[in-house]
SELUM-982591 format. One record per residue (C-alpha): residue number from 1; residue in one letter; x, y, z. Coordinates in steps of 0.25 Angstrom, whole numbers. Example, Ala and Ser with C-alpha at 12.3 -4.5 7.8 and 13.67 -1.06 7.14 Angstrom:
% residues 2
+-----+------+-------+-------+-------+
: seq : type :     u :     v :     w :
+-----+------+-------+-------+-------+
:   1 :    a :    49 :   -18 :    31 :
:   2 :    s :    55 :    -4 :    29 :
+-----+------+-------+-------+-------+
//
This chain:
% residues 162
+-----+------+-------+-------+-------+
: seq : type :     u :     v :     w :
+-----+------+-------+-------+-------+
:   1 :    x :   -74 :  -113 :    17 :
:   2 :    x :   -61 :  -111 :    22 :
:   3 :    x :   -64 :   -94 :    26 :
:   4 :    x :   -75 :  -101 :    36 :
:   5 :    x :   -65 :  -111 :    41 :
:   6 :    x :   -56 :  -100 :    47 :
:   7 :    x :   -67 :   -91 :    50 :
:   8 :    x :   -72 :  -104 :    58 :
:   9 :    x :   -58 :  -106 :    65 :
:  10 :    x :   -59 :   -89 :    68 :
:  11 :    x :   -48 :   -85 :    59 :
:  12 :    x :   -56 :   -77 :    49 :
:  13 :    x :   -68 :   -70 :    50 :
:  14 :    x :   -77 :   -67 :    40 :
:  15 :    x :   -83 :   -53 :    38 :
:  16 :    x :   -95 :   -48 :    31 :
:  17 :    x :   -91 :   -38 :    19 :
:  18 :    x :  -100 :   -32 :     9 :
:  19 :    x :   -93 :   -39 :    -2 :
:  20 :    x :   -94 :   -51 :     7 :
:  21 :    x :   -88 :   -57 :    17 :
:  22 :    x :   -73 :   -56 :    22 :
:  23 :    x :   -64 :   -63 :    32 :
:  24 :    x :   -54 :   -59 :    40 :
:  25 :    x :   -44 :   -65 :    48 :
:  26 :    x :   -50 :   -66 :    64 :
:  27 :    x :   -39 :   -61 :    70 :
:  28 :    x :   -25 :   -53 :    65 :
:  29 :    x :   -16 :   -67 :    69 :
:  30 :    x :   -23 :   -75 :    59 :
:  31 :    x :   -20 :   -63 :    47 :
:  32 :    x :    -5 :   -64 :    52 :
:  33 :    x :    -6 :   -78 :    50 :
:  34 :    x :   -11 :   -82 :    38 :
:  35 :    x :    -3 :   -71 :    33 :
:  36 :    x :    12 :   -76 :    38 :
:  37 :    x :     8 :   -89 :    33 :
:  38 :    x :     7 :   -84 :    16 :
:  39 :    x :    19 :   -83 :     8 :
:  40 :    x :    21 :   -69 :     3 :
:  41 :    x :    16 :   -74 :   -13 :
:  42 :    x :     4 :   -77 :    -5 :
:  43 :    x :     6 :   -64 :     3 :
:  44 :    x :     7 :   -55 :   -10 :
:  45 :    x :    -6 :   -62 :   -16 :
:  46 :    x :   -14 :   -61 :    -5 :
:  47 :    x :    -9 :   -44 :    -4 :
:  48 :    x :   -11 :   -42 :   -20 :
:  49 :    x :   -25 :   -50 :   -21 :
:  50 :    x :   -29 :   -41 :    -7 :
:  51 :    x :   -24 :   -27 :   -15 :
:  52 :    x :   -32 :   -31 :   -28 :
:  53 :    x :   -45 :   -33 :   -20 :
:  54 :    x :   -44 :   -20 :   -12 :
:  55 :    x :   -42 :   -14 :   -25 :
:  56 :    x :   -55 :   -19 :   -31 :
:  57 :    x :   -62 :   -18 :   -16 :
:  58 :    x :   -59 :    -4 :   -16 :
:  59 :    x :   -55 :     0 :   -29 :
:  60 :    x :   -64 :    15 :   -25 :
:  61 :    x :   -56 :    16 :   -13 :
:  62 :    x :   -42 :    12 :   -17 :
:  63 :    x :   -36 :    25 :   -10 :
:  64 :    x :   -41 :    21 :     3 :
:  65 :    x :   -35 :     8 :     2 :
:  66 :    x :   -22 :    10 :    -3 :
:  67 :    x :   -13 :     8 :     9 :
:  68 :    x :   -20 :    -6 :     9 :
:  69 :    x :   -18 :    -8 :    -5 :
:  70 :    x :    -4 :    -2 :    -3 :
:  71 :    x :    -2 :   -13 :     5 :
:  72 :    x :    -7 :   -25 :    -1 :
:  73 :    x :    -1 :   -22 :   -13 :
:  74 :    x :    14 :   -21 :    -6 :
:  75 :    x :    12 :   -34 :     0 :
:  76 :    x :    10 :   -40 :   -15 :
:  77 :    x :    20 :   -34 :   -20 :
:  78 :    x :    12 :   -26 :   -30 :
:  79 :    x :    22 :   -16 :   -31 :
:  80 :    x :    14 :    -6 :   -40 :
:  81 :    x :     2 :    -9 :   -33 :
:  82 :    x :     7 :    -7 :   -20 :
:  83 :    x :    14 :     7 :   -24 :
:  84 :    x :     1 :    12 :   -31 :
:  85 :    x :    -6 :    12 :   -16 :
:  86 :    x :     6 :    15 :    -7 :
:  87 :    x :     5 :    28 :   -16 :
:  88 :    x :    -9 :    29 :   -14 :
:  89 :    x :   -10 :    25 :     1 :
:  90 :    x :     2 :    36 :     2 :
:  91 :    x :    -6 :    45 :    -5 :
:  92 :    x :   -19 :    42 :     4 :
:  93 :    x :   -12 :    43 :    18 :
:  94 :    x :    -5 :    55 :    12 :
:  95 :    x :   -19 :    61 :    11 :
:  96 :    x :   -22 :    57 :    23 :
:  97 :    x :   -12 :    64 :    30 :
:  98 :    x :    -5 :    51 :    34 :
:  99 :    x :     9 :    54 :    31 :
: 100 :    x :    16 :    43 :    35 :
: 101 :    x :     7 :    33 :    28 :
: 102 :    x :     9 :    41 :    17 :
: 103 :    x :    23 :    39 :    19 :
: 104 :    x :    23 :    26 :    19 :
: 105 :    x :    16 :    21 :     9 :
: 106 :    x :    24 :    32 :    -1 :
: 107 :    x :    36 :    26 :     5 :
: 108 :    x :    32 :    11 :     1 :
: 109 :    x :    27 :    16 :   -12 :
: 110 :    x :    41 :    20 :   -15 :
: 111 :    x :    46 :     8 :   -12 :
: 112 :    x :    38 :     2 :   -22 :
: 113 :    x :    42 :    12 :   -32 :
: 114 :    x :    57 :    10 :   -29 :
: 115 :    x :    55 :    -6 :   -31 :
: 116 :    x :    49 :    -3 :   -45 :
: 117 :    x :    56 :     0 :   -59 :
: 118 :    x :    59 :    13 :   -61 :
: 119 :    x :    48 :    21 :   -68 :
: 120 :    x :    43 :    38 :   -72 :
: 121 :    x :    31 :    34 :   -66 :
: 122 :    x :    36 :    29 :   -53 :
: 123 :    x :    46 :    38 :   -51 :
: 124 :    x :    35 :    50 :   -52 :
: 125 :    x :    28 :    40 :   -41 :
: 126 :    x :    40 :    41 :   -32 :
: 127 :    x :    42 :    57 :   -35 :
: 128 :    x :    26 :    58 :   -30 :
: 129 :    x :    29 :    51 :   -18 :
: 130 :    x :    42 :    58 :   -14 :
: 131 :    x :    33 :    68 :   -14 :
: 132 :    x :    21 :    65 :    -6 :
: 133 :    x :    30 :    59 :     3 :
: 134 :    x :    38 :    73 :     3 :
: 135 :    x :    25 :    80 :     6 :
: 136 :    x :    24 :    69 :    18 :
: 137 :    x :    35 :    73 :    25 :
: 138 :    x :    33 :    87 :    24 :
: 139 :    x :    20 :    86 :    31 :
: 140 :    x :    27 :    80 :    41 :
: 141 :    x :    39 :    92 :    43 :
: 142 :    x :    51 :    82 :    36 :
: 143 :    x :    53 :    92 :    26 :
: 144 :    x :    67 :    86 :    22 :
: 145 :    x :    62 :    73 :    20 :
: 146 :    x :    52 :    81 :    11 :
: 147 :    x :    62 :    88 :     3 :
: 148 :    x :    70 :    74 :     1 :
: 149 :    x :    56 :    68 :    -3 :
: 150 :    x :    55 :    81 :   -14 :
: 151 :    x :    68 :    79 :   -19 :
: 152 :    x :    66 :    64 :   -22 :
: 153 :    x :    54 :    68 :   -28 :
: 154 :    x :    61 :    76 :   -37 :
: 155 :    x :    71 :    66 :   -40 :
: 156 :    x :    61 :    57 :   -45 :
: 157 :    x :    54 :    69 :   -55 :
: 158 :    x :    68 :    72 :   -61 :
: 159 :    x :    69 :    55 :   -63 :
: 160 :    x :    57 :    57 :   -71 :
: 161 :    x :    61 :    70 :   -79 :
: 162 :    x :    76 :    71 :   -78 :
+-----+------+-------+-------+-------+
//
């Protein structure tokens, strides 16, 4: 079996699971590696098959695993996928008092709305996170960039119901 080949050679190790065992890579340089070598179809596979099973793995923990997910599913390119959990993973730093986690992941999540087709639904997304975000900022004393974050908020609400 090839798994025990390279666990032989001490690139991976193998790991006892309770769903069974799992290997890791023996050291960060091999991970790095194998990874530079894959061309990015293969790159994007390996990101969507390793989203879908955290999904499944723990579908009754998905909150505590959305940055990952958020993560996995931008580097598929699994645009609504990836813009679910970086809502998510803003909203759970958010709650966590992690504000420019939050940030960040509302940020990235309206990138991935801008990429998309314009839609209500999506537009009232983006009005939520101008508003979170304007929350943010408050908390931490920019109150202009709070008031711009309002006003385009707002902006979005009368694109909705002009």
């Amino acid at each position: 079996d090839h798994l025990h080949t390279l666990e032989a050679m001490n690139f991976l190790k193998e790991i006892p699971a309770p769903n069974g065992n799992r290997w890791i890579f023996a050291h960060s340089a091999f991970k790095e590696a194998f990874y530079s070598s894959m061309l990015d179809e293969d790159k994007r596979r390996l990101h969507e098959t390793l989203g879908r099973r955290l999904e499944e793995a723990f579908a009754d923990r998905i909150p505590e695993y959305a940055e990952l997910l958020a993560v996995h599913f931008s580097r598929a390119e699994n645009t609504e996928r990836a813009l679910y959990y970086h809502v998510k993973a803003g909203d759970r730093q958010s709650t966590l008092g992690e504000i420019s986690g939050a940030v960040y992941h509302y940020s990235e999540a309206m990138e991935l709305i801008e990429s998309l087709p314009s839609d209500p639904a999506l537009i009232a997304l983006m009005a939520r996170i101008f508003v979170h975000k304007a929350r943010l900022r408050r908390k931490q004393g920019d109150f202009d960039e709070a008031e711009n974050l309002l006003a385009s908020a707002m902006e979005c609400a009368s694109e909705i119901n002009p």
